[in-house]
N, C-alpha and C positions, 0 to 999 in steps of 0.2 A: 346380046353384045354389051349393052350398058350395065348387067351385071356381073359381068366377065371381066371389065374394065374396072370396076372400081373394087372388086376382091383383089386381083392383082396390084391394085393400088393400098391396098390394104395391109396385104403381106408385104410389100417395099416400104413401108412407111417408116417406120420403125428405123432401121439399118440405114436406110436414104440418110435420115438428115443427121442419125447419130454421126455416121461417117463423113458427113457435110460438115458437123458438129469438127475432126479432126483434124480438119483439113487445116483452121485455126487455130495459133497458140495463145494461152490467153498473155496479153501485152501488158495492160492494165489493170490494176484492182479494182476499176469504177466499172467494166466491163461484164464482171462477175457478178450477179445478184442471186441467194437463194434465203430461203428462208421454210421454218418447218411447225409443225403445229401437233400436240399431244391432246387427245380427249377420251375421258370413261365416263362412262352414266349407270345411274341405274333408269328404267322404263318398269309399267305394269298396267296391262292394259287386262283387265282378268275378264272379261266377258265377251273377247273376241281373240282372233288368229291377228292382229295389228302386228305384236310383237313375238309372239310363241302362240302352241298349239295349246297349252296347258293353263296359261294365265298368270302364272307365277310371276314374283318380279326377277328381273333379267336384266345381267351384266351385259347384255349384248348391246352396248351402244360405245361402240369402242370408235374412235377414225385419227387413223395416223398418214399424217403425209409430210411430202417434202416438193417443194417449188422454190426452182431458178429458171436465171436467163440468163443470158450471155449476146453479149452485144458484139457482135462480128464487122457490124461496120457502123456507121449513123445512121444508115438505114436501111439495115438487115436485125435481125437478132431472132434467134431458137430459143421457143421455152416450154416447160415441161412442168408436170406433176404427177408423180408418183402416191396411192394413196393406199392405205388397210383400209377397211372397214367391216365392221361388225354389228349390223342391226337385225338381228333375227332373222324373222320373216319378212322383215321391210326390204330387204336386198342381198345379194348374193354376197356370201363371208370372204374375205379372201383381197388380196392385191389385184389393184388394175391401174394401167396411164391413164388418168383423165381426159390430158392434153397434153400435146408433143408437137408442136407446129414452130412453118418457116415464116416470120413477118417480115415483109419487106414495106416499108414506109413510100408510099410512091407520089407525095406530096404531101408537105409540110410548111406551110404557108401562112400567115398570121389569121386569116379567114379561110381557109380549109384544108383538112387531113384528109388524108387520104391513107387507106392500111390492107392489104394482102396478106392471107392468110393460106397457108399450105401445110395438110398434114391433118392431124387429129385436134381439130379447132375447138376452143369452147364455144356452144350455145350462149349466143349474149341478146338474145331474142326476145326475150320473155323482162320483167322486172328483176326477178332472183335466179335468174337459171343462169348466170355468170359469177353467182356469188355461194348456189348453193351448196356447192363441195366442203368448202370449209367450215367448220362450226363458229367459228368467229365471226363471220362474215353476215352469214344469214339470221335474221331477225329472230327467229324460233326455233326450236330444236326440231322441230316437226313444221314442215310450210304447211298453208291450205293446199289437201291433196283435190281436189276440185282440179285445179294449175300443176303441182307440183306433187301429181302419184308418185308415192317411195318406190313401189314396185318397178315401174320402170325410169326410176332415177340414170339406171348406166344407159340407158338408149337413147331420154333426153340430153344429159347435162354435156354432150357432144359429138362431134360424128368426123370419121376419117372423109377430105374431100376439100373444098376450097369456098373462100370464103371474105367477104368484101366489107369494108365498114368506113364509110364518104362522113363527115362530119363537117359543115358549112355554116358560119356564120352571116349572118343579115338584118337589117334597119328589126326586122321582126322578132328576130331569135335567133334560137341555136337548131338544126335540123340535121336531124342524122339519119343516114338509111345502110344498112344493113341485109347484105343476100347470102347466104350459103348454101351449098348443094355440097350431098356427100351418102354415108351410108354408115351404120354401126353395126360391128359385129355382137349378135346374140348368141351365144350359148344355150346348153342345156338348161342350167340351174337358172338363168335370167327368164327362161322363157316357159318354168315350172313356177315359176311366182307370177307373171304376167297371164297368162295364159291359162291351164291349167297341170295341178299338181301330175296327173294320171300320161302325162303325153311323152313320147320316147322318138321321136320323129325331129327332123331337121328346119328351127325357125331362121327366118332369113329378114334380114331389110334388104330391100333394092333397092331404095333411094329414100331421101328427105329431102325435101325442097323449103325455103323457108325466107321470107323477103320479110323486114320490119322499117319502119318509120316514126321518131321519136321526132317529137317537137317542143321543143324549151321557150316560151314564149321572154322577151325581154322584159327585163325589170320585176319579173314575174317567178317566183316561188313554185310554179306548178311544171309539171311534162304531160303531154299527153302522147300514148301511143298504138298502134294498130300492127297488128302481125298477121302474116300469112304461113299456113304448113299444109304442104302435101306432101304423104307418103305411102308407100307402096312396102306389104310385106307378105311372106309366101309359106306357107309350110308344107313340108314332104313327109307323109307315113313314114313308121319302121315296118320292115317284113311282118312285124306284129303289134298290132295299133289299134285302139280303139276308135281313135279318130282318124280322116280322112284327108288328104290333100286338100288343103285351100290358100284361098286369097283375101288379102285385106286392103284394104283401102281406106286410110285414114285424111281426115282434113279439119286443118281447125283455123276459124277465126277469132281473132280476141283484140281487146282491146285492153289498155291501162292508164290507167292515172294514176300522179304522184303530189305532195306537196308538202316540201318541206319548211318546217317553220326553225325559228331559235331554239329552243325545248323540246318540240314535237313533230309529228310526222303522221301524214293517212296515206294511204296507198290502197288501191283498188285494182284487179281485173277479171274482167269478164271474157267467157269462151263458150263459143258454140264449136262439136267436133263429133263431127260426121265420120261415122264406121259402116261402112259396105262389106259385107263377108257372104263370099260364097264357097260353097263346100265346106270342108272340115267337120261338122256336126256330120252332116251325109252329102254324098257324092253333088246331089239337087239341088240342096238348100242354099239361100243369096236371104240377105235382110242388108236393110239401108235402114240404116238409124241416126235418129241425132242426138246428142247428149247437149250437157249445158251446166254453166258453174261459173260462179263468183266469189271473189271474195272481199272483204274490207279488214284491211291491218291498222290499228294504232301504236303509236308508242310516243313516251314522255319521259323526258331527262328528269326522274327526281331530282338527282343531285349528281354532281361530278361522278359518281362512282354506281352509283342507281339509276335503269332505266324500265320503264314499266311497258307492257304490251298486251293488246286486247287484239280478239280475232272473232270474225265471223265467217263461216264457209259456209257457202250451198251446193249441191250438186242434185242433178238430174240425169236418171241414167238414158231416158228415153223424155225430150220435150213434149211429144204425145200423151204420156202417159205418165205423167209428175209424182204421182201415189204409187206405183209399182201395182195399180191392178190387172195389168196384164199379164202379170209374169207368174202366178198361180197358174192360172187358166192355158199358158202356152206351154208352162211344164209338168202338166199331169198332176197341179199340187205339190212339184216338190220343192220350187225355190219360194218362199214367202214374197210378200210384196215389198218389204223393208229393205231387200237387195238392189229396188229402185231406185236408191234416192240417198244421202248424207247431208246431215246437217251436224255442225260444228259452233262450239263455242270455245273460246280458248283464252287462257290469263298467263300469265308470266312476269317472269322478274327474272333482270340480268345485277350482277352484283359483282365491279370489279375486287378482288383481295388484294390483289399487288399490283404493279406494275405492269406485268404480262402473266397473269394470273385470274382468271375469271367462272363465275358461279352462274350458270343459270338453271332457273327452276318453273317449269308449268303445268298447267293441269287443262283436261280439254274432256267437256262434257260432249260427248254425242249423241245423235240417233241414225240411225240408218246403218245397213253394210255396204253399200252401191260403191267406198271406193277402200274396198278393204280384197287385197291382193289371195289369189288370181281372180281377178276379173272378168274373162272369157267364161268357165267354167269356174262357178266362183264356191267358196268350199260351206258349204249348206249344214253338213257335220258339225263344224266347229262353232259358227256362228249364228248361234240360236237364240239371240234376244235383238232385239231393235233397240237396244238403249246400250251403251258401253262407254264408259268412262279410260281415258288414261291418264298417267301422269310420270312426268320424266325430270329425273333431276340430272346435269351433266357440268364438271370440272372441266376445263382446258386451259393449257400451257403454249404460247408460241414466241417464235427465236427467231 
């Protein structure tokens, strides 16, 4: 029944509020706000499937979008983002809504907001997952996949469903808390990068659950923050299928820190995230597993126009088993142990040219395959050294 209701919520979503969207004319100019953003890169990541099968360098780091709002009352207003995108095998090619939701303001008070959210919400849960759609926005052209797998970028960065966010000042700080519940549609092509390449059968999300708590301590430069996710996900055979009917059960705990200075910036978070699967391999099979990953970001104002950034990422595909020696020995020798695990180094430079005109360029030493897309069945063919370097350079324009 609960996943009956929120398909149907799914397919209304869309039409609901555009047609909510009609009902007003706009009155005002200050009413109206959009705004849009252009970006091409080149990427080359030659010793892995990251960006292509073949290794070559690739135009495919393309992302165009456009975001408004519109204010219908003081405390109503619809807003939306429309995007392209273009990253290989990091994610599916093509146009999708981000985000298309109703806010309604339900307390605005000089010590605490209050804000509802209906419709296709963004994820504001995490440190970057409210900022990573745009290339402007986010710190890297590439976040720590550890937090922020490419592959399933369209399932994180937001879900059709509803959505709360309390922000309260006090003698201590600023305290925000944060709950949404909803559900994202996956596709074919989303759930042959996540999943695996070879699967012809129907993925589903049933639900995301997801509560967070951020805290701004007074007079104090730092946040600290804790998030909860559960979710439930389902796959159905085709007539002809190599794989099996199953079920997933996801859960992650994590945690973040921030601290921002005059110049400079660190940011931090950690995740533990527990994957339960039964079936799908075969009819029998269930494993309860738990993974785990960190990350630490720097970055420093050279100068008005120059910002520098350093990254370290760790992931673990199984906290059990840190080194991936299990994973020879449970598949007959054929995934190596290097599919266990990711370690990342990463440098960067951002470089404004104009006005609204901006260069950035970095390079990101690795080892491991453990977060290199599909991860279920993850592709053993292409990804045949435990060392791979890539590096991405990308222009963008925004208005």
């Amino acid at each position: 029944m609960k996943l009956r209701v929120l398909k149907s919520f799914q397919l209304s979503l869309s039409s609901g509020l555009l047609a909510l969207c009609g009902v007003f004319s706009v009155s005002a100019a200050d009413s109206w706000h959009w705004h849009g953003f252009v970006s091409q890169g080149l990427m080359q990541a030659e010793q892995s499937n990251f960006v292509n099968d073949d290794g070559d360098i690739s135009t495919d780091l393309t992302e165009l979008g456009l975001n408004g709002s519109y204010k219908l009352s003081p405390d109503w207003r619809v807003s939306g983002q429309v995007m392209y995108l273009d990253g290989g095998n990091r994610y599916a090619t093509g146009w999708r809504i981000d985000y298309l939701f109703l806010n309604w303001t339900a307390v605005n008070s000089l010590d605490w907001q209050l804000n509802l959210y209906v419709g296709r919400f963004k994820n504001m849960h995490w440190l970057y997952s409210s900022t990573r759609d745009v290339a402007l926005t986010r710190p890297m052209i590439v976040l720590p996949q550890s937090v922020y797998f490419d592959a399933f970028r369209d399932i994180a960065v937001g879900s059709d469903g509803l959505a709360l966010q309390s922000t309260n000042s006090t003698a201590l700080g600023e305290l925000e808390f944060i709950w949404s519940y909803g559900a994202t549609p996956i596709n074919r092509e989303i759930s042959q990068r996540v999943i695996a390449t070879q699967i012809q059968g129907d993925t589903r999300q049933k639900f995301v659950h997801q509560a967070t708590v951020f805290f701004r301590p007074s007079d104090s430069q730092m946040q600290w923050g804790i998030s909860l996710l559960d979710s439930d996900f389902s796959y159905r055979r085709a007539p002809v299928d190599m794989f099996f009917d199953g079920d997933f059960t996801v859960q992650r705990v994590m945690a973040n820190w921030r601290y921002s200075a005059e110049l400079w910036e660190l940011s931090s978070e950690l995740v533990q995230e527990r994957v339960h699967a039964r079936g799908f391999y075969l009819p029998v099979f269930e494993r309860n597993q738990f993974a785990q990953g960190a990350f630490l970001l720097g970055s420093y104002n050279w100068s008005d126009s120059t910002r520098l950034y350093a990254s370290y990422d760790w992931y673990t595909a199984n906290k059990d088993d840190r080194g991936g020696a299990l994973l020879p020995l449970q598949s007959g020798g054929l995934i190596p142990r290097y599919f266990g695990y990711q370690r990342d180094w990463g440098l960067g430079v951002t470089q404004d040219l104009a006005k609204q005109l901006r260069l950035k360029l970095e390079y990101h030493w690795i080892t491991g395959t453990g977060r290199l897309g599909p991860n279920v069945v993850p592709a053993i063919e292409i990804n045949r050294s435990r060392h791979h370097d890539m590096w991405a350079v990308q222009l963008m324009y925004w208005f």
